[in-house]
N, C-alpha and C positions, 0 to 999 in steps of 0.2 A: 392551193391551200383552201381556195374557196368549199372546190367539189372535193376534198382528199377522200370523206366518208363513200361519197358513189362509185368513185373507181371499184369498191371494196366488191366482189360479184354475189351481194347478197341480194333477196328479194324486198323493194321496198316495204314490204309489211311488216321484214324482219329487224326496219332502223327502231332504234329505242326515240324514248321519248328525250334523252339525254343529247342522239343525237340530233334530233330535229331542234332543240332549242338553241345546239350550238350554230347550230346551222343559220337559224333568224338570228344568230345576235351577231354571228359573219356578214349576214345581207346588211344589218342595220352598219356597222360600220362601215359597208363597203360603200354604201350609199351617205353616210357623214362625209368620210373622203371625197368623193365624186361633187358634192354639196359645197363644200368648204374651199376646194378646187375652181368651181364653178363661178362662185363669190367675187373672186379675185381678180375676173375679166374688171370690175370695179377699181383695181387699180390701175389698171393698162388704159385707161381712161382717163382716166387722173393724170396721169405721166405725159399722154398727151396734150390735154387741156393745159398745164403749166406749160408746158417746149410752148406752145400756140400764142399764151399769154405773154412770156417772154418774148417770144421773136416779135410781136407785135409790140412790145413797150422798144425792143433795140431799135423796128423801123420808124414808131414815131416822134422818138428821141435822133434817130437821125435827119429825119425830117426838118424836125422845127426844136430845136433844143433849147429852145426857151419855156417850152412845158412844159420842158423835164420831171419837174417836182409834182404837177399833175398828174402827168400818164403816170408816176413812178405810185404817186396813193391809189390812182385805181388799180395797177397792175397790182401789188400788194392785195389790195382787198378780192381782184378777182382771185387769185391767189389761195386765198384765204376761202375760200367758197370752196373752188379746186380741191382743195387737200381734203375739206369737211365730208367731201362725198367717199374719197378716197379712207378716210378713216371709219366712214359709218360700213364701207363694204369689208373692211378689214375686221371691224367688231362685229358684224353679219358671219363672217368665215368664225373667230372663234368663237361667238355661242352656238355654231352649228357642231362644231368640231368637242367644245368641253361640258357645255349647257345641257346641250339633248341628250 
């Protein structure tokens, strides 16, 4: 879909000006996509920093379960860090995606 006009076996000199514009405005989304796609390793990051946080609060609750309530507010808060990163790369994908 990108290249459909080049197939066509005419001389570049003979593309209109119509189609060169369609043409940058193919690159530009094709490069939004790629962009907005890209973004999203931000979440896969995320997913592990929580698994990480968790398994760490189940082993120091096994540990000594009497801190419970301690490891459990920090786990929470790292938590809470966690996800903020995860949502600034999610709001990063769609201003790149509906903004630009």
């Amino acid at each position: 879909m990108l290249f459909q006009f080049i197939k066509k076996e005419t001389a570049p000199e003979m593309l209109s000006a119509v189609h060169i514009k369609n043409f940058q405005k193919m690159l530009v989304q094709a490069a939004k996509l790629i962009g907005a796609g890209l973004t999203t390793v931000g979440l896969v990051g995320a997913g592990i920093g929580i698994g990480s946080i968790f398994s760490a609060l189940i082993a120091g609750i096994a540990r000594n379960p009497s801190l419970k309530d301690e490891l459990f507010r920090s786990a929470i808060l790292g938590f809470a860090l966690t996800e903020a990163i995860a949502l600034f790369a999610l709001m990063i994908a769609f201003l790149i995606l509906f903004a630009l």
